[in-house]
N, C-alpha and C positions, 0 to 999 in steps of 0.2 A: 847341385851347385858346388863348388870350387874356391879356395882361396886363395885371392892374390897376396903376392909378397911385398906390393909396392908398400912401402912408407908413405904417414902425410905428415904436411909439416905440422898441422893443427890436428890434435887429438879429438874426435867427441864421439859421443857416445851412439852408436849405429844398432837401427832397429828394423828387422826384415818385417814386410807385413804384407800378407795375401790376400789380394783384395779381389770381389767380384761386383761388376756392374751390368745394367740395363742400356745397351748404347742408346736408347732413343728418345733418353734425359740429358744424353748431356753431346758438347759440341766435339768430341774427340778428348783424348788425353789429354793433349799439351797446351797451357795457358795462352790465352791470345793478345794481342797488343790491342785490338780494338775488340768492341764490346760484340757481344756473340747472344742470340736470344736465347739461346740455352748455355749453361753452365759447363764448365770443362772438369772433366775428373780432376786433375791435377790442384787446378783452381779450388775447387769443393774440400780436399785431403789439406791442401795449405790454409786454409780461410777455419775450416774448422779445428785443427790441432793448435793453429796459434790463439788461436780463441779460447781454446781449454786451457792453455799456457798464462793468457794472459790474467784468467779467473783464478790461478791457481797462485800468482803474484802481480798483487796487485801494483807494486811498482811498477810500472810502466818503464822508468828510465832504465832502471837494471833489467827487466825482462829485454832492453833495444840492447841496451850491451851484449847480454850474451849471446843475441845471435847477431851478433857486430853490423845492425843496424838492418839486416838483409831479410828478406822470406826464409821463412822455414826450408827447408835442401829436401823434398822431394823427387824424387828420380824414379824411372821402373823400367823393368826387364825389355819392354818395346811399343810404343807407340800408338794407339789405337787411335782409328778416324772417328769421325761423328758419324755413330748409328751401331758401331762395331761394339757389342758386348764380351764381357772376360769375366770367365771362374777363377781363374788360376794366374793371376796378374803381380807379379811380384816385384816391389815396391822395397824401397830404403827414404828411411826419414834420418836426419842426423837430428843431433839435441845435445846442447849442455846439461841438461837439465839430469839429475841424478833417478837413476830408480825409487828411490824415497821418497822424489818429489813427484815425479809422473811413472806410473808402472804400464809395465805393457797390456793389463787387463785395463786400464784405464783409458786408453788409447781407443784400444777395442772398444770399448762400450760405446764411446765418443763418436766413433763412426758407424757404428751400429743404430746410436740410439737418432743419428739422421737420417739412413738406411728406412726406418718404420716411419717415418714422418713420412717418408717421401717414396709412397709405395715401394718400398723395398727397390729402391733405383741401386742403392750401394749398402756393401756387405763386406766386413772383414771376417776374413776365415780364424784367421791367426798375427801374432803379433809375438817374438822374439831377439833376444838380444843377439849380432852379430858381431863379428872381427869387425874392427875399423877397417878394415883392406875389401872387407866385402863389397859390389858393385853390381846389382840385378843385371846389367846387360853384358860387361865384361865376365862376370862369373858363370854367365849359364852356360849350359851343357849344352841345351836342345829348347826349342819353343817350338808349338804346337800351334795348329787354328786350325776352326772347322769352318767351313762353308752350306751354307745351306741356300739350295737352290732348288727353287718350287718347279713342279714337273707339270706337264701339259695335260687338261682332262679333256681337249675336244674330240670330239669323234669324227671332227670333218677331215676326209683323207687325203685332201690336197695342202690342209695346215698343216696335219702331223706330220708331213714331210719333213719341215723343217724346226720341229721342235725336239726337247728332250722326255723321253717318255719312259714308263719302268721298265722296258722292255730291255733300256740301253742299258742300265744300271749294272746289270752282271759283264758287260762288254769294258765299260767305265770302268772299274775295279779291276779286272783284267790287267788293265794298259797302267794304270797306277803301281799294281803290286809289281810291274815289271822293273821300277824304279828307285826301288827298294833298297838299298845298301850301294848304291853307287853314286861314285862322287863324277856329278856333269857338271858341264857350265851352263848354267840358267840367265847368259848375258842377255839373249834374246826374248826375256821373258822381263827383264827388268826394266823401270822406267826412268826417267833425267839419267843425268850424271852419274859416274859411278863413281861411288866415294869410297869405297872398299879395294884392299891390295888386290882380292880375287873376286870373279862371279864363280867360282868354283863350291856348291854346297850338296850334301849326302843328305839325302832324305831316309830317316830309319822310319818311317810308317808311312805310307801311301796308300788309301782304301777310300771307297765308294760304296753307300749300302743305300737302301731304301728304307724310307722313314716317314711314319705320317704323325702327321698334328694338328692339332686344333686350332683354328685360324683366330679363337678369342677365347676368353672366357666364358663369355655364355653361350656357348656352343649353336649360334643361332645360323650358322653357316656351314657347320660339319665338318669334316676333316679333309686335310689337305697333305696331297704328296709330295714328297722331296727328297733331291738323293742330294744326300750328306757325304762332305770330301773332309776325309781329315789327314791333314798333313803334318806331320813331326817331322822337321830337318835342327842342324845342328847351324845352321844360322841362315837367313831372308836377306832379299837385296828388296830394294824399295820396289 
């Protein structure tokens, strides 16, 4: 990550934090106007930090002043749907509130200690102080995502025609690694409107492997195959 130079006009105090979730607890990232049967990450990080805040002063009127009457300023590096899980999600909270009064180990624990409540749905890595110019999506370098897509075990040979099976996996990989440090334009692979100056983006890792897993917990069903895509570019269009 990268610092910007812009100026703001309101000073406060900026705190990077790395977060990782279970997408299958909650409705996507981003907060919803109407109500969602599952909980939205973003939703969950505001609801519980202002909650710590508010136990930690219990004025209530002065806890609304200093955050000039608004939600907590949550932000993060990119967007995840409902069902999309992230390790490595990296998140900005701003706050008045001074290190004395909320530490960054305190944060952490805060979101930690709802994380075990809630089968390990949410998990903060790390919690740090940043430059106020810092901005998880304008700062980052590169973001990553893997795909995991289950592979075909019939043996009927009029189905395998049309599915994906191990055999393509090293052919898959091939065609990915071909990708690799060149800047394309991926317009055609984008969807709505483009809201970016360019569809132009450089993938620095494009790879295909084979990978199996276990389809639960109580392994009452055995293992299952998948070939995993992981892409690292230096920026995504919708």
């Amino acid at each position: 990550y990268r610092t910007r130079t812009r100026t703001m006009q309101h000073k406060k105090r900026s705190l990077k934090l790395k977060i990782g979730y279970k997408g299958e607890y909650f409705a996507g990232w981003q907060m919803q106007k109407q109500d969602t049967k599952l909980p939205t990450v973003q939703g969950t990080l505001t609801d519980l930090l202002e909650d710590m805040l508010r136990k930690r002063n219990p004025n209530v009127e002065k806890w609304r002043n200093k955050v000039f009457d608004k939600r907590l300023d949550v932000t993060c590096a990119g967007r995840t749907d409902a069902g999309v899980s992230a390790i490595g999600q990296v998140c900005r909270v701003r706050t008045f509130y001074t290190p004395e009064e909320v530490s960054c180990q305190a944060i952490q624990d805060c979101i930690n200690s709802y994380g075990r409540l809630h089968d390990d749905s949410l998990h903060c890595v790390s919690v740090e102080e940043v430059d106020t110019s810092f901005h998880p999506t304008f700062c980052a370098d590169a973001r990553s995502y893997v795909y995991i897509i289950d592979l075909c075990n019939t043996n009927n040979d009029e189905d395998s025609k049309w599915v994906l099976k191990a055999c393509h996996v090293e052919l898959i990989d091939h065609m990915f690694r071909a990708l690799e440090g060149r800047e394309l334009n991926y317009f055609a692979l984008s969807y709505g409107k483009v809201k970016t100056e360019t569809t132009l983006c450089t993938l620095h890792r494009a790879r295909a492997s084979l990978i199996e897993y276990m389809e639960n917990d109580d392994n009452d069903h055995g293992s299952q195959q998948a070939i995993c895509v992981e892409l690292t570019g230096n920026r995504f269009l919708r």
